[in-house]
LOLO-77850 format. One record per atom (N, C-alpha, C, CB): residue in one letter; y, z, x; residue number from 1. Coordinates in nm, 2 decimals. Each point is the difference from the previous one (the first is absolute). Glycine has a CB too. Example, Ala and Ser with C-alpha at 12.3 -4.5 7.8 and 13.67 -1.06 7.14 Angstrom:
2
- a, -0.57, 0.78, 1.32, 1
- a, 0.12, 0.00, -0.09, 1
- a, 0.12, 0.00, 0.09, 1
- a, -0.12, 0.12, -0.19, 1
- s, 0.23, -0.19, 0.15, 2
- s, 0.11, 0.00, 0.09, 2
- s, 0.11, 0.08, -0.08, 2
- s, -0.06, -0.22, 0.12, 2
This chain:
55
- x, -5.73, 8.15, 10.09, 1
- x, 0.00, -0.04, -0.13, 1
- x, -0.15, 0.01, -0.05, 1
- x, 0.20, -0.16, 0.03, 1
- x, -0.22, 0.20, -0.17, 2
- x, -0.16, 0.06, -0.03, 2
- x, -0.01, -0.15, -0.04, 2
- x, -0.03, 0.29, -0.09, 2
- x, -0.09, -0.32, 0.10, 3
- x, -0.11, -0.12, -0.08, 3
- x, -0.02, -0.01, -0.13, 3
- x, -0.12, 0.03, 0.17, 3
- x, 0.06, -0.13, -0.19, 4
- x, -0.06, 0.08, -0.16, 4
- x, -0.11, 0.07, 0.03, 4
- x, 0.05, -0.18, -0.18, 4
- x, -0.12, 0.18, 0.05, 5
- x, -0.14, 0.13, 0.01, 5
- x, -0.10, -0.17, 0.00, 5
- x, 0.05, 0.34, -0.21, 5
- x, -0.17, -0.25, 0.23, 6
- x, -0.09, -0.08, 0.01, 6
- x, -0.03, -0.10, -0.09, 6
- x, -0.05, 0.16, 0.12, 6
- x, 0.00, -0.28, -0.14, 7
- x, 0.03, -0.10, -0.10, 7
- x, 0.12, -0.08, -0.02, 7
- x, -0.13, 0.13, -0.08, 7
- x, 0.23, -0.04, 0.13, 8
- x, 0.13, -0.04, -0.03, 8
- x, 0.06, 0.04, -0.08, 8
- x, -0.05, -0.12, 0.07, 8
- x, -0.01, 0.20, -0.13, 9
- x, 0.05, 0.12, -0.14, 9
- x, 0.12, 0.06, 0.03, 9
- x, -0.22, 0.08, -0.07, 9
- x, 0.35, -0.02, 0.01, 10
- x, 0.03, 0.06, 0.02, 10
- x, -0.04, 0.13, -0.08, 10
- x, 0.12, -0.18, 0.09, 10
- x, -0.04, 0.28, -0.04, 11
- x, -0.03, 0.13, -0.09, 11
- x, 0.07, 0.04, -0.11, 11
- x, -0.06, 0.08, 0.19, 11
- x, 0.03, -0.01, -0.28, 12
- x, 0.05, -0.01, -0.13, 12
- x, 0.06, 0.18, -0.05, 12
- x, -0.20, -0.25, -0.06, 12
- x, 0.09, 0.33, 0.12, 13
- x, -0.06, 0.12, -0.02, 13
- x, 0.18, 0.08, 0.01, 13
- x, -0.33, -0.03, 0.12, 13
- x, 0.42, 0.02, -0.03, 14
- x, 0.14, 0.02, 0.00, 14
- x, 0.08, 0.02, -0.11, 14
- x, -0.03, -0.10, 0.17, 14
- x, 0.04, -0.02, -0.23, 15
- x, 0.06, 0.00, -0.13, 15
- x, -0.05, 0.11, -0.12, 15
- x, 0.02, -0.26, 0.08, 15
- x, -0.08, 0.32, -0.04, 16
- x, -0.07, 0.08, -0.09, 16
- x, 0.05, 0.16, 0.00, 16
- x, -0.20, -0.17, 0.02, 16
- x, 0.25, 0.20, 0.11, 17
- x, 0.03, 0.10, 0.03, 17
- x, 0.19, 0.03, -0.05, 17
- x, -0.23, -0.04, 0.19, 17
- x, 0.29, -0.04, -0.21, 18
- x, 0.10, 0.00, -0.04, 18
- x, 0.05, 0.06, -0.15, 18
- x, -0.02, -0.16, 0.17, 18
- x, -0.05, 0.14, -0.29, 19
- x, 0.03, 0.08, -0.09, 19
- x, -0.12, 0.12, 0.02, 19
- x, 0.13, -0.20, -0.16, 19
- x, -0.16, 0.25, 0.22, 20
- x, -0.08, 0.19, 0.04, 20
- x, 0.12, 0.06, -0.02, 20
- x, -0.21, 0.00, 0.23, 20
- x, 0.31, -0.02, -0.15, 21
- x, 0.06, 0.12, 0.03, 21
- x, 0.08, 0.01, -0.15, 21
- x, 0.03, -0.01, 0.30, 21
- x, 0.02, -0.05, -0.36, 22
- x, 0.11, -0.01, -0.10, 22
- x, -0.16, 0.09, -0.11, 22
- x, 0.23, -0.31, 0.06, 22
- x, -0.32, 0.23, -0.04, 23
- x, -0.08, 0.07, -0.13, 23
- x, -0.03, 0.19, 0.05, 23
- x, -0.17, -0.30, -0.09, 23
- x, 0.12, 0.33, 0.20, 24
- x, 0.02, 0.10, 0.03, 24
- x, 0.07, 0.11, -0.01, 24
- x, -0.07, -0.13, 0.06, 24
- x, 0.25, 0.03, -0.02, 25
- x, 0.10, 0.14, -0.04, 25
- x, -0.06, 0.02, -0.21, 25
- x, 0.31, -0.10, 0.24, 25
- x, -0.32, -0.04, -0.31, 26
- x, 0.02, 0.03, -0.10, 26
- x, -0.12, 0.07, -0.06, 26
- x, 0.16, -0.17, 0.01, 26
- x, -0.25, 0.21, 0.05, 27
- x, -0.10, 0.07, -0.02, 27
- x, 0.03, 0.14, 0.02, 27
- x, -0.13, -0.18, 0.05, 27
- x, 0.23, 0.22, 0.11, 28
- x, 0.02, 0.13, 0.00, 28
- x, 0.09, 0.08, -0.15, 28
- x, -0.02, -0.06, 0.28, 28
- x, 0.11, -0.11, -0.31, 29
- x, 0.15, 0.12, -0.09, 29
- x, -0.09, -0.01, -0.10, 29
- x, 0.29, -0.07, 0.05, 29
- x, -0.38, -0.02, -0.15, 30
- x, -0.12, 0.08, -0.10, 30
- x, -0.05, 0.10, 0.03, 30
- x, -0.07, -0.17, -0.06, 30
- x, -0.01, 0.23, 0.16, 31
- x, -0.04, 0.09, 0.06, 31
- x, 0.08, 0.14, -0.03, 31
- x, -0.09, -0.18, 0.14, 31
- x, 0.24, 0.18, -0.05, 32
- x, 0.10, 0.06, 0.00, 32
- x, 0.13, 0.06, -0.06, 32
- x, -0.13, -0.10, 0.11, 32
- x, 0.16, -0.10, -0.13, 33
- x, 0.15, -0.01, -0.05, 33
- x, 0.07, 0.02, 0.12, 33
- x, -0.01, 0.09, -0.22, 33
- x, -0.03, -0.09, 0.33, 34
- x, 0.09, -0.03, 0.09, 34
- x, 0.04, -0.13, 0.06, 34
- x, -0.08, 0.18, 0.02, 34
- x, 0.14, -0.26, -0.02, 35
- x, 0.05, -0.16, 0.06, 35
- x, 0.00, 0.03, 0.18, 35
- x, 0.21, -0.08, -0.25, 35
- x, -0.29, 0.02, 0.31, 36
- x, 0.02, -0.08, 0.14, 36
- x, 0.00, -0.11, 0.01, 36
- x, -0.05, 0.12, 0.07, 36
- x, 0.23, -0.13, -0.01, 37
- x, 0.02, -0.15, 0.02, 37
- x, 0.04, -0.03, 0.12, 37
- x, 0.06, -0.02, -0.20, 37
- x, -0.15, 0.10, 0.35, 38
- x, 0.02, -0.06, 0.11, 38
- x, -0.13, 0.03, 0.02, 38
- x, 0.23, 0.00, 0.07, 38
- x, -0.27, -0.10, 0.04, 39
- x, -0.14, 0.02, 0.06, 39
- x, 0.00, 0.08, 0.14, 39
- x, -0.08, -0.23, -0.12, 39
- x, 0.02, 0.31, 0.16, 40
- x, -0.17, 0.02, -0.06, 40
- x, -0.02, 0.09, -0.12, 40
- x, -0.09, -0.01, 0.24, 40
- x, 0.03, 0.06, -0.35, 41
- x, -0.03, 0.06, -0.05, 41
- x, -0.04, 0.16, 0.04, 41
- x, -0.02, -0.23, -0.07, 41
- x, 0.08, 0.29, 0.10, 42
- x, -0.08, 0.11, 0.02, 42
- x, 0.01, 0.12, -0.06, 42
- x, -0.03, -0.09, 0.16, 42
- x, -0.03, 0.22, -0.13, 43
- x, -0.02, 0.09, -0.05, 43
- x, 0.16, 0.10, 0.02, 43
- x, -0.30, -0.07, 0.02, 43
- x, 0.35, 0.07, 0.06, 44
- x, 0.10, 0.04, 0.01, 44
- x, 0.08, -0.02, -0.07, 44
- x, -0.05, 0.02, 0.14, 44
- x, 0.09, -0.19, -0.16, 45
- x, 0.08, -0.04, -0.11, 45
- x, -0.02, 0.04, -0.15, 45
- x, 0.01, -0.16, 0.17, 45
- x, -0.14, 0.11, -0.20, 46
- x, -0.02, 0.08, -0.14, 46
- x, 0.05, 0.12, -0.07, 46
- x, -0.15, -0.08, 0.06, 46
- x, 0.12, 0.16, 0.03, 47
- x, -0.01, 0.20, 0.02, 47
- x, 0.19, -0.04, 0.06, 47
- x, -0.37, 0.13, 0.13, 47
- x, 0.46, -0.16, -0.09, 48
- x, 0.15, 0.00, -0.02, 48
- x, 0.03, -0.06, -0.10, 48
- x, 0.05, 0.01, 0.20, 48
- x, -0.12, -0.11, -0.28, 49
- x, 0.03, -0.06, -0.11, 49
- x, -0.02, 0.10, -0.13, 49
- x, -0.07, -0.22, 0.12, 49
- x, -0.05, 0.29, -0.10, 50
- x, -0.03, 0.09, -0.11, 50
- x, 0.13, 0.13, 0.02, 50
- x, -0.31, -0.07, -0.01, 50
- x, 0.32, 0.08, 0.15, 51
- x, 0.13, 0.13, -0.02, 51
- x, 0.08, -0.07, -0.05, 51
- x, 0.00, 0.16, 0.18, 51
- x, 0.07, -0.27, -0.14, 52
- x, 0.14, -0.05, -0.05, 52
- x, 0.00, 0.00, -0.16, 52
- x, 0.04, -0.15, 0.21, 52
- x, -0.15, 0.10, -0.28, 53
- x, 0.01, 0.03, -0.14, 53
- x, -0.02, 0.11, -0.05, 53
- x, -0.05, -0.18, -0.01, 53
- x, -0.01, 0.30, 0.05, 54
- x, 0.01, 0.13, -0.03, 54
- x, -0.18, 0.06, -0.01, 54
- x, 0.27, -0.06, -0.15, 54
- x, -0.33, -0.04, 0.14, 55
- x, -0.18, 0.01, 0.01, 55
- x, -0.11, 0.04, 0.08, 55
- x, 0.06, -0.14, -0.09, 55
């Protein structure tokens, strides 16, 4: 079982990472117009997203 951090702080910095990915995909489909809606993001997916719509 972890501790707290030093002081007795906990950490916060976590919670922050949770809306990245959602803003990301929504950065690619502006980018694109392509929608990814499973994670990871990647480049493969895009590039089958852009064939499936014809682009």
């Amino acid at each position: 079982e972890e501790g707290p951090a030093p002081y007795e702080s906990k950490g916060i910095g976590e919670s922050s990472n949770i809306p990245i990915a959602g803003a990301i995909a929504n950065a690619v489909y502006d980018a694109v117009g392509v929608r990814i809606t499973d994670l990871p993001i990647t480049a493969d997916k895009v590039l089958a997203g852009l064939r499936a719509k014809g682009g």
